[in-house]
PyMOL Python script that loads the backbone (N, CA, C, O; Angstrom):
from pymol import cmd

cmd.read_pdbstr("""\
ATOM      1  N   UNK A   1       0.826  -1.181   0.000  1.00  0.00           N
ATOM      2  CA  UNK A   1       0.000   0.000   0.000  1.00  0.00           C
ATOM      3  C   UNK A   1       0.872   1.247   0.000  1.00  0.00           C
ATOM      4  O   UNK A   1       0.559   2.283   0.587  1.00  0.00           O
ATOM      5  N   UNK A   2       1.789   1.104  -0.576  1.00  0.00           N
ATOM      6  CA  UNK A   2       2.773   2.323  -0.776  1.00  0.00           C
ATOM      7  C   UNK A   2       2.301   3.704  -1.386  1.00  0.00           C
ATOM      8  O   UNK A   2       2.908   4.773  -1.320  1.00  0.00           O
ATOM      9  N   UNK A   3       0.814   3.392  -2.128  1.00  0.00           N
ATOM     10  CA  UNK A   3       0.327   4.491  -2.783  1.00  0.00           C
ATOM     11  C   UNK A   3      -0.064   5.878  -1.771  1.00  0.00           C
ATOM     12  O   UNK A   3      -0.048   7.091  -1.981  1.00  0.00           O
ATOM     13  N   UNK A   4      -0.527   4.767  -0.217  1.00  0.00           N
ATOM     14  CA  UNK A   4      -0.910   5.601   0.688  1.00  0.00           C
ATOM     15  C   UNK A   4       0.074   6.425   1.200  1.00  0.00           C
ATOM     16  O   UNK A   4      -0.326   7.481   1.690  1.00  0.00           O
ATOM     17  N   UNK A   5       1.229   6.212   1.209  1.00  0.00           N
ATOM     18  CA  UNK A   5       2.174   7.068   1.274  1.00  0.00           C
ATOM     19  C   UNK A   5       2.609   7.871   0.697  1.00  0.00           C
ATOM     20  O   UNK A   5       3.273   8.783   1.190  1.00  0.00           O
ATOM     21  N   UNK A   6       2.283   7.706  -0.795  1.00  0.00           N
ATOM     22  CA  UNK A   6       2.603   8.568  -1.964  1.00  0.00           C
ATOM     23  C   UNK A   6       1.716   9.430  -1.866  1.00  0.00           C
ATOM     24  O   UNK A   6       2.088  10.595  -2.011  1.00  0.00           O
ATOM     25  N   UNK A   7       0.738   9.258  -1.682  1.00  0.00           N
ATOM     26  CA  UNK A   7      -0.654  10.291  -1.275  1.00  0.00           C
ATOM     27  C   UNK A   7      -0.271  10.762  -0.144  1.00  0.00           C
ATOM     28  O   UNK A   7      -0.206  11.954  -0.444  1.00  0.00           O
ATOM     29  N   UNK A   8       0.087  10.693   1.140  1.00  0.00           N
ATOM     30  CA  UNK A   8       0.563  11.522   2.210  1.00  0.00           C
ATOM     31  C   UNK A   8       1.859  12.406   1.827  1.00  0.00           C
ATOM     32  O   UNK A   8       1.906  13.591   2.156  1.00  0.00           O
ATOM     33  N   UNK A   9       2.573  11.983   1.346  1.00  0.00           N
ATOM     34  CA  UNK A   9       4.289  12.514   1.239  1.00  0.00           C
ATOM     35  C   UNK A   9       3.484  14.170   0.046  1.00  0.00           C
ATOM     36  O   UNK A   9       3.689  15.379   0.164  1.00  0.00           O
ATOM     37  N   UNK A  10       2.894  13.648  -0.629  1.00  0.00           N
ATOM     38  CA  UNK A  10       2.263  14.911  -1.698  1.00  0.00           C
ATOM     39  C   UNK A  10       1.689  16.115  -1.241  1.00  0.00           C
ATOM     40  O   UNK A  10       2.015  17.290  -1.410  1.00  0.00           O
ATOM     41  N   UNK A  11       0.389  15.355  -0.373  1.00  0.00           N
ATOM     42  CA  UNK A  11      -0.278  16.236   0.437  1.00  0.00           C
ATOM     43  C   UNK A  11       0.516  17.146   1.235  1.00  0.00           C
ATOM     44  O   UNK A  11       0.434  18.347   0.975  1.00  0.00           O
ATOM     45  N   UNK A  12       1.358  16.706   2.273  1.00  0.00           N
ATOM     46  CA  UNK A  12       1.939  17.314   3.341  1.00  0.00           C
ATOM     47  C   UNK A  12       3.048  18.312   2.583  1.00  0.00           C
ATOM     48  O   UNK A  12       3.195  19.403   3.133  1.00  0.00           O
ATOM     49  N   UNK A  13       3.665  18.119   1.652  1.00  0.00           N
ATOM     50  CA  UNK A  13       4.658  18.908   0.620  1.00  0.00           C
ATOM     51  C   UNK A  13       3.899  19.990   0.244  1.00  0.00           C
ATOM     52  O   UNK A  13       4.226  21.154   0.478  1.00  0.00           O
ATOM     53  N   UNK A  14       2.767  19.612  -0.404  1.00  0.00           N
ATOM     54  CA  UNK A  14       2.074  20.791  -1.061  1.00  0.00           C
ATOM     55  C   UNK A  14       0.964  21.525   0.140  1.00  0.00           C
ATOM     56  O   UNK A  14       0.634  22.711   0.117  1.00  0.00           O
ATOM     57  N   UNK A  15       0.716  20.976   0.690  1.00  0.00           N
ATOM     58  CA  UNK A  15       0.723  22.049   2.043  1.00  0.00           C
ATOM     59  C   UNK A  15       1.767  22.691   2.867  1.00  0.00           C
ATOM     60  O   UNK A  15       1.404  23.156   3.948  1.00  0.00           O
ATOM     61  N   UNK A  16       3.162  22.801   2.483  1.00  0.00           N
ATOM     62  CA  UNK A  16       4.086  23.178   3.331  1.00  0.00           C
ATOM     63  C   UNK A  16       3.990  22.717   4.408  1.00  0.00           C
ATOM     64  O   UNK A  16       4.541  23.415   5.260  1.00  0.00           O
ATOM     65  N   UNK A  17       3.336  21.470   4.925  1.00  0.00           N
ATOM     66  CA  UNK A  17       4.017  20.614   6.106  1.00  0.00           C
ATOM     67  C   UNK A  17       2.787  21.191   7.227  1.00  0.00           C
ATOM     68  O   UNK A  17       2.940  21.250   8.447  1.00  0.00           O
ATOM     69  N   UNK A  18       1.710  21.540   6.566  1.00  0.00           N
ATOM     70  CA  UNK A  18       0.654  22.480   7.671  1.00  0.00           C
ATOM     71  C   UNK A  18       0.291  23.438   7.265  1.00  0.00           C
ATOM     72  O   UNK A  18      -0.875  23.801   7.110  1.00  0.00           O
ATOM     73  N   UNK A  19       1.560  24.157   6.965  1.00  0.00           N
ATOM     74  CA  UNK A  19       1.693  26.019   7.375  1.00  0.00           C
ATOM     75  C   UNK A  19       0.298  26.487   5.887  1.00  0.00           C
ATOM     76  O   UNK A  19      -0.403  27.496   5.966  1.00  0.00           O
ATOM     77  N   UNK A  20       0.237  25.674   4.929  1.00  0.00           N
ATOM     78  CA  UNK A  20      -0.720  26.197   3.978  1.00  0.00           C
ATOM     79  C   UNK A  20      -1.755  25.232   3.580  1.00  0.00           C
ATOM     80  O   UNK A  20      -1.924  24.970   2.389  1.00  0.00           O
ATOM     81  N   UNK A  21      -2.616  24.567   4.720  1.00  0.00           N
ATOM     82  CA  UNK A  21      -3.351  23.920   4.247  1.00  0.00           C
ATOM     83  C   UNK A  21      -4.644  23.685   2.962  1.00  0.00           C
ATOM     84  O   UNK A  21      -5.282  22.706   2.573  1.00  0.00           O
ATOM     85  N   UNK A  22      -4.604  25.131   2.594  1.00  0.00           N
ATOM     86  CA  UNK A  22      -5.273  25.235   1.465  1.00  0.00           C
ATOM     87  C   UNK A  22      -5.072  25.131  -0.063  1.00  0.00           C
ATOM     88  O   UNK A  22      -5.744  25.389  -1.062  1.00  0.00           O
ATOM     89  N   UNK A  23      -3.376  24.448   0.308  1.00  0.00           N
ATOM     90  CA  UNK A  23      -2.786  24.611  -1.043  1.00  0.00           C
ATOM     91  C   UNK A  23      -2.755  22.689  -1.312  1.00  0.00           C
ATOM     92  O   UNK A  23      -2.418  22.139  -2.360  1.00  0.00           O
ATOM     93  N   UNK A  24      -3.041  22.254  -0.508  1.00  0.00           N
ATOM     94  CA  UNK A  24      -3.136  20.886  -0.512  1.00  0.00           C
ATOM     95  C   UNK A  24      -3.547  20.456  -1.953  1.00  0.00           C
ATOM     96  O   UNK A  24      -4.456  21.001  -2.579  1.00  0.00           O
ATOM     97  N   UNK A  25      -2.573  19.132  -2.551  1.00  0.00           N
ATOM     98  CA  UNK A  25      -2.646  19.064  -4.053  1.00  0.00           C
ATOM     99  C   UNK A  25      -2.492  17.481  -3.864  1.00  0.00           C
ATOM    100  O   UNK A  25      -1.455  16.983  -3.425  1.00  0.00           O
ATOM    101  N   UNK A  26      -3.102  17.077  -4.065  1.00  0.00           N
ATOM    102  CA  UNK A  26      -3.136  15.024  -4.653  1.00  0.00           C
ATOM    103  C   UNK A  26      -2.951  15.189  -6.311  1.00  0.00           C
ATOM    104  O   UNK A  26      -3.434  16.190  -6.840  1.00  0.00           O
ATOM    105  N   UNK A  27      -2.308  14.278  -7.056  1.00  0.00           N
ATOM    106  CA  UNK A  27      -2.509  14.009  -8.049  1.00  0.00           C
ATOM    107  C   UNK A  27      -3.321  12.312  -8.438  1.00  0.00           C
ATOM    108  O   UNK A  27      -3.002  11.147  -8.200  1.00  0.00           O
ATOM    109  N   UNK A  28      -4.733  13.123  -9.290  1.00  0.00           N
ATOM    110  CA  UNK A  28      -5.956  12.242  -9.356  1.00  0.00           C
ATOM    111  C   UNK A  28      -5.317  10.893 -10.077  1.00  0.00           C
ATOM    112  O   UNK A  28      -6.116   9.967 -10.206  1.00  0.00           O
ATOM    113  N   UNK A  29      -4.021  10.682 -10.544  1.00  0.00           N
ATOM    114  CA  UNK A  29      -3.643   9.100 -10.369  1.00  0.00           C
ATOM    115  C   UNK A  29      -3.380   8.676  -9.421  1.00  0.00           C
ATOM    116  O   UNK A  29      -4.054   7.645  -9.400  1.00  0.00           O
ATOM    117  N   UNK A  30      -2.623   8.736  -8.175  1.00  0.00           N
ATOM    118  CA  UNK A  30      -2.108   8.843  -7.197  1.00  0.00           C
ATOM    119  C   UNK A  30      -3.420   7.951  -6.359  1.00  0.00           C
ATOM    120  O   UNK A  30      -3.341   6.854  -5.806  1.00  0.00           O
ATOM    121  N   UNK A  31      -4.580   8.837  -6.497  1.00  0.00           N
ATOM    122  CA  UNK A  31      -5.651   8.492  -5.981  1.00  0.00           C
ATOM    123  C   UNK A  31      -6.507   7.660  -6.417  1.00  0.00           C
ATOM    124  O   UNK A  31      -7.475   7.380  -5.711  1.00  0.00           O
ATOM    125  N   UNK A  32      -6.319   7.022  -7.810  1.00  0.00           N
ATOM    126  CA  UNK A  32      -6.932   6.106  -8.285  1.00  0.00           C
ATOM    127  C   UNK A  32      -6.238   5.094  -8.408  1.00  0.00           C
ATOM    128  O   UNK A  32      -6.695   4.054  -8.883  1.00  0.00           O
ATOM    129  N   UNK A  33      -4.690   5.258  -7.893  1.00  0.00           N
ATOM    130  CA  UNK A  33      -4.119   3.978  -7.932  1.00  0.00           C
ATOM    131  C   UNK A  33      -4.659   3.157  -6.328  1.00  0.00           C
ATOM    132  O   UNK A  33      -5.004   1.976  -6.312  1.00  0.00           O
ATOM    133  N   UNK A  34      -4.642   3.969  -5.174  1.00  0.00           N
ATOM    134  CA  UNK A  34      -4.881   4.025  -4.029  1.00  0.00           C
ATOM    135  C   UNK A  34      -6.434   2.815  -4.271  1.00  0.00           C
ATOM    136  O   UNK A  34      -6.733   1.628  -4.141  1.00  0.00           O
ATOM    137  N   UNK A  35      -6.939   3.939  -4.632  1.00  0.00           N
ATOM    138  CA  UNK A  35      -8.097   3.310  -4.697  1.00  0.00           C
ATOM    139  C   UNK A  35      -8.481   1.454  -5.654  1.00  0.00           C
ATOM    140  O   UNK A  35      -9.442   0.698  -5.511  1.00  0.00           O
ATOM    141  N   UNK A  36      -7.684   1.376  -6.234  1.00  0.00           N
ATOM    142  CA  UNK A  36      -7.191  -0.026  -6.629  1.00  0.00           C
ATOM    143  C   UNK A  36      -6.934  -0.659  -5.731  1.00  0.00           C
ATOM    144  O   UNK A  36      -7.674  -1.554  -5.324  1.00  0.00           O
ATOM    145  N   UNK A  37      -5.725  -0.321  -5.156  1.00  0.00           N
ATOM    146  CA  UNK A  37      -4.875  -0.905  -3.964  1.00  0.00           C
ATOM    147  C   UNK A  37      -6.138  -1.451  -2.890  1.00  0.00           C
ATOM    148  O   UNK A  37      -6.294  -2.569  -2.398  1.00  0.00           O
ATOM    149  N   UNK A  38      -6.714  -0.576  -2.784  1.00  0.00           N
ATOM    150  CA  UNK A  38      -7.759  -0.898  -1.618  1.00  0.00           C
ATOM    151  C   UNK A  38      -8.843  -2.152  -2.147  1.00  0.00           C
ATOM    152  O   UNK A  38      -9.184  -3.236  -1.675  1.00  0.00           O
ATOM    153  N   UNK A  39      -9.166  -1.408  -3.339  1.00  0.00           N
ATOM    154  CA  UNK A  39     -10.265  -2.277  -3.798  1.00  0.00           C
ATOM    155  C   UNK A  39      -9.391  -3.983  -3.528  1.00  0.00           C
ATOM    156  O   UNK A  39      -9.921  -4.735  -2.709  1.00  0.00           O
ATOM    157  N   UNK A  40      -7.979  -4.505  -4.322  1.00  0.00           N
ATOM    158  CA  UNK A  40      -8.065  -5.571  -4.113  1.00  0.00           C
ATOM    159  C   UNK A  40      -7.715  -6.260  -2.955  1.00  0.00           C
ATOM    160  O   UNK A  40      -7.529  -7.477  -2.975  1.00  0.00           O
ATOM    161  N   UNK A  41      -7.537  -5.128  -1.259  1.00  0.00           N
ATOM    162  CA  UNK A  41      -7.585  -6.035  -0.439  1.00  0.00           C
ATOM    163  C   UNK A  41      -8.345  -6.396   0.311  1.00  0.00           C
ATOM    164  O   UNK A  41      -8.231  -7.127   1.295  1.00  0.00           O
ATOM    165  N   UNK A  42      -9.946  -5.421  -0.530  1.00  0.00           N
ATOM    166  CA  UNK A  42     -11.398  -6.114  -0.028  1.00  0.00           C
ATOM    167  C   UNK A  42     -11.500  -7.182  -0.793  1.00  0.00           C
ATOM    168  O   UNK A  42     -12.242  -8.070  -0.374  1.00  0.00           O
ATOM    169  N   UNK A  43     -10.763  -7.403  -2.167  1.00  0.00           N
ATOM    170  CA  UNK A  43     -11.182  -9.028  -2.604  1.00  0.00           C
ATOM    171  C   UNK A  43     -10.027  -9.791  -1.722  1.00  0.00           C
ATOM    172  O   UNK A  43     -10.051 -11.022  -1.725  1.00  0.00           O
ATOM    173  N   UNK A  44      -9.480  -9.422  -1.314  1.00  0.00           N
ATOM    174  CA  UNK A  44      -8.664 -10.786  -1.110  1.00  0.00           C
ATOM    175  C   UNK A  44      -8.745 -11.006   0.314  1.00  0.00           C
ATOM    176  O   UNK A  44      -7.895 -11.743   0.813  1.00  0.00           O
ATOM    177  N   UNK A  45      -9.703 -10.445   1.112  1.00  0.00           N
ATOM    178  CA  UNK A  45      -9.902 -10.766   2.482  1.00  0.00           C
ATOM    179  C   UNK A  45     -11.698 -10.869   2.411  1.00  0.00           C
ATOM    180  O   UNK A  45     -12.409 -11.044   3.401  1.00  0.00           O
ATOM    181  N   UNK A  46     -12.063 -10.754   1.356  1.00  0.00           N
ATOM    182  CA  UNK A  46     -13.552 -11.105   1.030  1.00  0.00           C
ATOM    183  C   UNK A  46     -14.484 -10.097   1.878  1.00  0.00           C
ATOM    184  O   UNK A  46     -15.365 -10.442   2.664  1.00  0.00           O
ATOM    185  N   UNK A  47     -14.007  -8.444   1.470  1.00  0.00           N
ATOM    186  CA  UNK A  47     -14.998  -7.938   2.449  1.00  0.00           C
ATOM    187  C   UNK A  47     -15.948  -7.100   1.303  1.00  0.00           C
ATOM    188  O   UNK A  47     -15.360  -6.695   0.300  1.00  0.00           O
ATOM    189  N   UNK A  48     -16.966  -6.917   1.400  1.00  0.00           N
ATOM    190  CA  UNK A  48     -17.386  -5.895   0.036  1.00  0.00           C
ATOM    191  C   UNK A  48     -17.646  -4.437   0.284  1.00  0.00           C
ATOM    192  O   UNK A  48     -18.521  -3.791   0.861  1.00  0.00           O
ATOM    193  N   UNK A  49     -16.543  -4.172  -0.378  1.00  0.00           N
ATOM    194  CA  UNK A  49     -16.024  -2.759  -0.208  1.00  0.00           C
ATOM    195  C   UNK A  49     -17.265  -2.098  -0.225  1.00  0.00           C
ATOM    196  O   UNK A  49     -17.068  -1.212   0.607  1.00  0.00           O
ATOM    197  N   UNK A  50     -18.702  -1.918  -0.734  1.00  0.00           N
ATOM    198  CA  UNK A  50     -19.481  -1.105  -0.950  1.00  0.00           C
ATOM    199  C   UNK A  50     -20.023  -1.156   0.575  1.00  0.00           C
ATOM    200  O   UNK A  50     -20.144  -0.061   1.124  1.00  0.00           O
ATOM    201  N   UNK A  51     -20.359  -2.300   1.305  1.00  0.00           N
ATOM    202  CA  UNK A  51     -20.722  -2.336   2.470  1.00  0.00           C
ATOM    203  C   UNK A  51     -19.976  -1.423   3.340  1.00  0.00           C
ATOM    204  O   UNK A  51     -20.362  -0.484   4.037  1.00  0.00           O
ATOM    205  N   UNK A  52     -18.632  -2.002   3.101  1.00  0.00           N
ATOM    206  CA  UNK A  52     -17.772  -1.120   3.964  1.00  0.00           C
ATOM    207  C   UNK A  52     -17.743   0.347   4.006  1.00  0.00           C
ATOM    208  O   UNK A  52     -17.751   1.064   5.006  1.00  0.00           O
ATOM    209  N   UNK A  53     -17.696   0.814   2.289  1.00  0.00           N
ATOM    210  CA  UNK A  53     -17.849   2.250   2.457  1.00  0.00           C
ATOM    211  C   UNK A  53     -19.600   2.665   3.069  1.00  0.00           C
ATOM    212  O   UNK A  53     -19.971   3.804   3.354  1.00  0.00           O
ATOM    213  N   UNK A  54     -20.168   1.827   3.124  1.00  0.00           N
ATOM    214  CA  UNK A  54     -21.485   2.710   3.261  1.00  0.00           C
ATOM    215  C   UNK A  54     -21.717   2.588   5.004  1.00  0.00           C
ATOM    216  O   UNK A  54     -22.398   3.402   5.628  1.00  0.00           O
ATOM    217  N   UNK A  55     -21.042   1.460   5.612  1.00  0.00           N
ATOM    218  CA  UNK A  55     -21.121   1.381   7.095  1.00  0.00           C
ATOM    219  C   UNK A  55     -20.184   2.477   7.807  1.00  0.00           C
ATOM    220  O   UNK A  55     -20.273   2.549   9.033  1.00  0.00           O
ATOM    221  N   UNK A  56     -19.255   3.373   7.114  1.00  0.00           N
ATOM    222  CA  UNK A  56     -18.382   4.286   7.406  1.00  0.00           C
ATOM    223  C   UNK A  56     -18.774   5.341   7.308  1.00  0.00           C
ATOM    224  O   UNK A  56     -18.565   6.326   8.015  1.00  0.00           O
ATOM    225  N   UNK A  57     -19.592   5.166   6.101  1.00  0.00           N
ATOM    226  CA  UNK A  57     -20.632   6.765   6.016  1.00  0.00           C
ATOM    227  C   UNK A  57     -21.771   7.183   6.878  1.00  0.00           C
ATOM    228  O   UNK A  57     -22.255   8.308   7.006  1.00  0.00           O
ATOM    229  N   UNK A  58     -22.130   5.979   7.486  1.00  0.00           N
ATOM    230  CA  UNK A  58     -23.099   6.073   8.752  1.00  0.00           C
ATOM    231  C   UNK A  58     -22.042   6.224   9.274  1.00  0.00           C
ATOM    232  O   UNK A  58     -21.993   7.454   9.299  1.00  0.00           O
ATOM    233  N   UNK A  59     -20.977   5.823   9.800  1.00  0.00           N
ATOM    234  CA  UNK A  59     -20.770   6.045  11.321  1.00  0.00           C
ATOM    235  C   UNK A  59     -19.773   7.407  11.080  1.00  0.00           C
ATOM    236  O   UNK A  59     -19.086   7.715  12.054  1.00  0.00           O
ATOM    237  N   UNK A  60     -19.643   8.243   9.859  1.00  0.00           N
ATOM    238  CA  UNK A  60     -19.731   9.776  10.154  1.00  0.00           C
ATOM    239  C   UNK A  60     -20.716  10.519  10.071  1.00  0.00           C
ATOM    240  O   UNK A  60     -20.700  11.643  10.573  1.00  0.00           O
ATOM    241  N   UNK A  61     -21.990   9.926   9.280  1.00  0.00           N
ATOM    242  CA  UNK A  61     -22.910  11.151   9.368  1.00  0.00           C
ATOM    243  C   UNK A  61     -23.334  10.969  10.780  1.00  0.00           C
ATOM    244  O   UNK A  61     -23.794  12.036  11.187  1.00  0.00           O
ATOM    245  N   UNK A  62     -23.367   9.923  11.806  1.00  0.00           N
ATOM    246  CA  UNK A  62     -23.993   9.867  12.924  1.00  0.00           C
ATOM    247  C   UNK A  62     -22.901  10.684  13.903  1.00  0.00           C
ATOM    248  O   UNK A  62     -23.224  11.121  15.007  1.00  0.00           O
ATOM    249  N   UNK A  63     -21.661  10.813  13.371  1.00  0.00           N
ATOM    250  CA  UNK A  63     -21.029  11.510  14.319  1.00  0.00           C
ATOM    251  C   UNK A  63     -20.682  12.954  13.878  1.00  0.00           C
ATOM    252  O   UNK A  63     -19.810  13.587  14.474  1.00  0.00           O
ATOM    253  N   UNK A  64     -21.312  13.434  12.913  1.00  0.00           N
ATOM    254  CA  UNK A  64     -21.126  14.762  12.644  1.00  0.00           C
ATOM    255  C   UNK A  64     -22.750  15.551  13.395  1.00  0.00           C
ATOM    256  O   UNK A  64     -22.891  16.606  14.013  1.00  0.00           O
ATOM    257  N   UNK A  65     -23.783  14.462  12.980  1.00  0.00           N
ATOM    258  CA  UNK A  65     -24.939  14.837  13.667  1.00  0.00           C
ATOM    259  C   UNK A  65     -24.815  15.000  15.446  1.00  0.00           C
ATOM    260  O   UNK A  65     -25.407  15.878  16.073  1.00  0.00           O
ATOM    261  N   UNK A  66     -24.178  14.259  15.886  1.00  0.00           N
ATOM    262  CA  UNK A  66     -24.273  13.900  17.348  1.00  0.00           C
ATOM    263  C   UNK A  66     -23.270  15.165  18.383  1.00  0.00           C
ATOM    264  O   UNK A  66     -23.521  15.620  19.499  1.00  0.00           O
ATOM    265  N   UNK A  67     -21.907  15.481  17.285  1.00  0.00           N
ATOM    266  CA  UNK A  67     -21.096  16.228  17.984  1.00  0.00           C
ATOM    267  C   UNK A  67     -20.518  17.215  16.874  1.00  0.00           C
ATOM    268  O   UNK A  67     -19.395  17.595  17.204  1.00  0.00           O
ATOM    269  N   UNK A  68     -20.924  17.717  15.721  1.00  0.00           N
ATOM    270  CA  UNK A  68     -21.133  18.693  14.338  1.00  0.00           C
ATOM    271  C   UNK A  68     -19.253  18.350  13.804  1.00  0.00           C
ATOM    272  O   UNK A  68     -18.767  19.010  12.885  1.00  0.00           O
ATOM    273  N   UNK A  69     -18.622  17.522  14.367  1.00  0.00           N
ATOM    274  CA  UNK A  69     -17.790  17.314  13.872  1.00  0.00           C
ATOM    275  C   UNK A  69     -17.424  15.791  13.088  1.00  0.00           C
ATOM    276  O   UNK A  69     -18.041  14.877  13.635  1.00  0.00           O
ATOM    277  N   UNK A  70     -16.700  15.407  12.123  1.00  0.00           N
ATOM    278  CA  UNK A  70     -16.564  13.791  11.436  1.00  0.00           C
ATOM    279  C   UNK A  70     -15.541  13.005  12.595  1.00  0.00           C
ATOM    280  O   UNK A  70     -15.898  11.919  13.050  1.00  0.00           O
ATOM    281  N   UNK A  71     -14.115  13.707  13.074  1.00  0.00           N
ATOM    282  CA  UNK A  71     -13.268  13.180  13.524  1.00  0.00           C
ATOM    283  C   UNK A  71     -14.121  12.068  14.732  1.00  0.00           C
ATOM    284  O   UNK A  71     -15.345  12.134  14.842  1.00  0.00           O
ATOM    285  N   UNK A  72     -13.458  11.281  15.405  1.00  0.00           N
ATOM    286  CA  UNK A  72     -13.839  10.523  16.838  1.00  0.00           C
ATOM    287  C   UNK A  72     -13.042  11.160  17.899  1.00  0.00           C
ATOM    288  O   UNK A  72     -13.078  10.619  19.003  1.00  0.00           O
ATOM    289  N   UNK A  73     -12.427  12.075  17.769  1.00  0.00           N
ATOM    290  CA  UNK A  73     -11.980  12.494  18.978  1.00  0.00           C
ATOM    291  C   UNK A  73     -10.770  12.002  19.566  1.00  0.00           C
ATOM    292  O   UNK A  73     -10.110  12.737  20.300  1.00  0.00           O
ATOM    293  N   UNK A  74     -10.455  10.950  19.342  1.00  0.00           N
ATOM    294  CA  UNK A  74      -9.378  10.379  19.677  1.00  0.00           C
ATOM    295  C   UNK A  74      -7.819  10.379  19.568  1.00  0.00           C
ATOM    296  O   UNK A  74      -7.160   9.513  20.144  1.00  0.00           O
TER     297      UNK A  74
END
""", "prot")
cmd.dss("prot")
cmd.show_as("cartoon", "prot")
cmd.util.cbc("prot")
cmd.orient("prot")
């Protein structure tokens, strides 16, 4: 899953490390390789990714409703 790193190392560069979070830049291969990556280690641990993304999307809209923020706090 090295892509996920390639996607962090980008982000944090093109934000100056924080200091400009609005300048934040992914490049949309980067992110579709990612998104491969992921997809095949819901096949190969047999989970179905659509479930997964949609049980994640409840458990932020329930926590943006409950405390107006996505994070858990933790």
């Amino acid at each position: 899953m090295s892509e996920l790193g390639e996607i962090a190392k980008d982000a944090t560069k093109t934000a100056e490390y924080g200091e400009k979070p609005g300048q934040l830049e992914v490049k949309q291969d980067e992110i579709g390789d990612l998104l491969f990556s992921l997809f095949m280690v819901c096949g190969s641990l047999d989970v179905d990714a659509q479930e997964a993304f949609d049980e994640a999307m409840r458990k932020y809209e329930e926590r943006v409703e409950n405390t107006g923020e996505p994070g858990s706090g933790s």
